[in-house]
N, C-alpha and C positions, 0 to 999 in steps of 0.2 A: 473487063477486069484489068488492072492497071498491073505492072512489074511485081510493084511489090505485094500485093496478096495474091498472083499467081506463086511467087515461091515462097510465101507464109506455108500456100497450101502444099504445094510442092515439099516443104519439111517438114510438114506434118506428117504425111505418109514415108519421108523420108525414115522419122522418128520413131515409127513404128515397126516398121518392113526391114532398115539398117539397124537400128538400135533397141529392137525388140520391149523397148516402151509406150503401152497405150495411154496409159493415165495424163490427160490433159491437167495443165496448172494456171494457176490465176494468177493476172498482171495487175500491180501496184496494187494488190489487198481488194480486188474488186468483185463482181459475181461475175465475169462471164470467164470461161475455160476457153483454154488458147493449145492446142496441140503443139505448138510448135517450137514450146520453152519447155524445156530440162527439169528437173530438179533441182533446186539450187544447190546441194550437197551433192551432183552428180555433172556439176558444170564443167568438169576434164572431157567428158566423154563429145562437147563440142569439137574437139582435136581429132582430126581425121586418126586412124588405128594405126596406120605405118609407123607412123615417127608420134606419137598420144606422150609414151614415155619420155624421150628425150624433150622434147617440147616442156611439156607439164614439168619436165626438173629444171629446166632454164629459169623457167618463169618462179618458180620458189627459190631457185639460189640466189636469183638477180631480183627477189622481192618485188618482182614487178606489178602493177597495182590495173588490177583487171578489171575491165567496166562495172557497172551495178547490172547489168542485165546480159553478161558474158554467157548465161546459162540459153540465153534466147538463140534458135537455130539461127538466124539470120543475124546475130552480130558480126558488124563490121571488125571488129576487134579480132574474132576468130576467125575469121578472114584471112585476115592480114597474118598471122600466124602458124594456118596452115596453107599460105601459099610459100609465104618467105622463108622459115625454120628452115622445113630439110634442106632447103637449099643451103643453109649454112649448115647442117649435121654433116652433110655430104661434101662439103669444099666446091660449091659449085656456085657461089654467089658472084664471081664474076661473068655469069652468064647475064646479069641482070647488064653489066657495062655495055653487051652487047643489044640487049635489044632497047636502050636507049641511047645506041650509035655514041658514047663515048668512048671514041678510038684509042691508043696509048694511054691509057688510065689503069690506076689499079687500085682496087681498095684499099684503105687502112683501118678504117673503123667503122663499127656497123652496131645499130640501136636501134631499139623498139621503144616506142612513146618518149620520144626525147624531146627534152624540154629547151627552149632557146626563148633569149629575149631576157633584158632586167626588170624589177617590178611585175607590169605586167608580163608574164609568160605564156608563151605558145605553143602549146602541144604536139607534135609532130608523131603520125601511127610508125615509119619506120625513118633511119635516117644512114645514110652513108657520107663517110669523109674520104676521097681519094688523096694518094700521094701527091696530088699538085697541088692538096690546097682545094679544090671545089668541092662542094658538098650538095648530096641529094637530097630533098627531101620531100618526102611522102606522105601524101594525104589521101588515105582509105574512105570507099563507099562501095554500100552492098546493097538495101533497100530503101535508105532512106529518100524521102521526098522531096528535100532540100537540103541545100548547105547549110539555111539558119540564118535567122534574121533578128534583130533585136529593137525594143521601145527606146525610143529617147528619155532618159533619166541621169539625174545629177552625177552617176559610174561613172556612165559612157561620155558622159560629155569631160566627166576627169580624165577617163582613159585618151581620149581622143588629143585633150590637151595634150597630156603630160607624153603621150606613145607616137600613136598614131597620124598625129599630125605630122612629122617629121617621116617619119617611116614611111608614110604615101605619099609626101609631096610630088617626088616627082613621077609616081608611078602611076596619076590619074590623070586622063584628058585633059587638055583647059577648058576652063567656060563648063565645068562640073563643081555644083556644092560635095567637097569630098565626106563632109560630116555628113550629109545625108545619105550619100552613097552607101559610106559606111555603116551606116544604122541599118540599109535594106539587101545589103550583101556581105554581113559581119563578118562569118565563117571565111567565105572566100577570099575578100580583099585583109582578114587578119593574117593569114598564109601566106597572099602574094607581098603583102608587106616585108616580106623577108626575101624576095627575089633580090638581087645585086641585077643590073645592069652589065656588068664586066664579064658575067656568065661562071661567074664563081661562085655561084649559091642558085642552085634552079628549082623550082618546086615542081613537083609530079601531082597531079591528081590520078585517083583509077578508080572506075567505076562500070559497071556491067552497060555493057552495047542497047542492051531493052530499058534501060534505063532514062528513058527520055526525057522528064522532068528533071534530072540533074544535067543531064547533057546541053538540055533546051537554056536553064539557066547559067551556066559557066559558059557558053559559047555569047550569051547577054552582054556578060559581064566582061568579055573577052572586046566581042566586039564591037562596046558604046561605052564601057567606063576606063579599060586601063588604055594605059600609053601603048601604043604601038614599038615604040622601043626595046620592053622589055617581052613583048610577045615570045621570042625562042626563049625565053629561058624559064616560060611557064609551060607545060606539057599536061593535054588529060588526052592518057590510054585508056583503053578496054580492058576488062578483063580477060575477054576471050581472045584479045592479039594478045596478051602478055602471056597467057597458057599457053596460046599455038606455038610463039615464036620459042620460050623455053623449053616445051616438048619435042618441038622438033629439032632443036641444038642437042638437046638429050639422048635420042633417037640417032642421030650421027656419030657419036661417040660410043664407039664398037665396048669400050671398057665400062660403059653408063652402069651401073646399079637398077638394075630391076626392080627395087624395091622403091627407087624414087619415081621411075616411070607411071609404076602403078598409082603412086601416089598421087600424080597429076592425072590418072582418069578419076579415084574416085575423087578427088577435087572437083571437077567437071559433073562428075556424077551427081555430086553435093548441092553444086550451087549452081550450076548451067546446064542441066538437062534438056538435050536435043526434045 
């Protein structure tokens, strides 16, 4: 059984047992029943319980635009939400500076689903801007099975023109068609396209350690399509160093909030069960 339907099933029993909901729901209008999605009028209750409130009011005062399938236990989306949020509820977001070893830095601005890029636009799951000038940015996975690939058609060949060609020139091998590349690693090299070289714009990948089919393909892509040059200033973490390393700065800090602690077991409990 591969990652991702050991923790479909993993939250299905999650869904029952935490969320005392048994009634299974049907995906995109179909007959088969899927335990592992929500209600769609009960899709908050994806948001871990510590912080469900504060979370869920951010996301409506900031009209933030929540996936089509946000109610599904395994959205990367809520993910990303309830691992980042309390860290901002609690003022503790520059722990993140730390376990991405940028020293002397300090945040200035911090966003969910932030959009960069003209015309065509790039989606980015969280993003941070430090006082120097360089900016993080974050690209979420939870079960899915790939980054995402695309057919050749008169778009992409506009897009490629008019964006992309520029944007990867220097960031691919020589002696690679990048227009092909780009068609069979869409997701990934649209992201790394925003990497800067100078180390003023670095992108993050994070995705779960059993996740081997993403890992297997961005390590691909790492090491036969992009340039070597800009290799530091592209990073894919785990998600279990990014809980450990933030649990255990939290856990040091004699004045920690208890209430964020716990939050990061049932996070763990949620989506990484030993």
């Amino acid at each position: 059984m591969d990652f991702g339907q050991m923790m479909k099933d993993h939250l299905s029993n999650y869904k029952v047992k935490k969320l005392a909901i048994t009634r299974p729901e049907k995906w995109r209008g179909g007959h088969l029943d899927y335990h592992y999605i929500l209600p769609a009028n009960k899709r908050e209750l994806n948001l871990l319980d510590n912080y469900r409130q504060e979370t869920h009011q951010y996301i409506n005062d900031n009209a933030v635009k929540l996936h089509q399938y946000f109610h599904h236990l395994n959205s990367s989306q809520a993910v990303c939400f309830n691992f980042f949020y309390p860290l901002i509820a609690e003022n503790q977001l520059p722990l993140l500076l730390k376990v991405l070893h940028l020293k002397d830095e300090e945040i200035s601005e911090w966003s969910f689903e932030k959009m960069l890029g003209e015309g065509e636009r790039t989606n980015f799951d969280f993003y941070l801007k430090l006082k120097s000038g360089k900016e993080v940015l974050f690209e979420i996975k939870y079960t899915e099975d790939g980054f995402g690939k695309v057919m050749d058609d008169l778009r992409y060949q506009k897009q490629y023109k008019n964006v992309y060609q520029e944007m990867l020139a220097d960031k691919i091998r020589s002696g690679i068609d990048v227009y092909a590349v780009l068609l069979k690693n869409y997701q990934l090299l649209r992201n790394i396209a925003y990497v800067k070289e100078d180390g003023t714009r670095i992108v993050v990948f994070i995705c779960p350690k059993n996740n081997t089919k993403l890992l297997k393909e961005f390590n691909h892509v790492i090491d036969h399509v992009v340039d070597p040059r800009i290799h530091p200033n592209i990073l894919m973490l785990t998600w279990e160093s990014m809980l450990g390393e933030v649990t255990n700065h939290l856990k040091l800090d004699p004045k920690m909030s208890g209430k964020l602690i716990e939050h990061y077991r049932e996070f763990e409990d949620k989506y990484f069960p030993n």
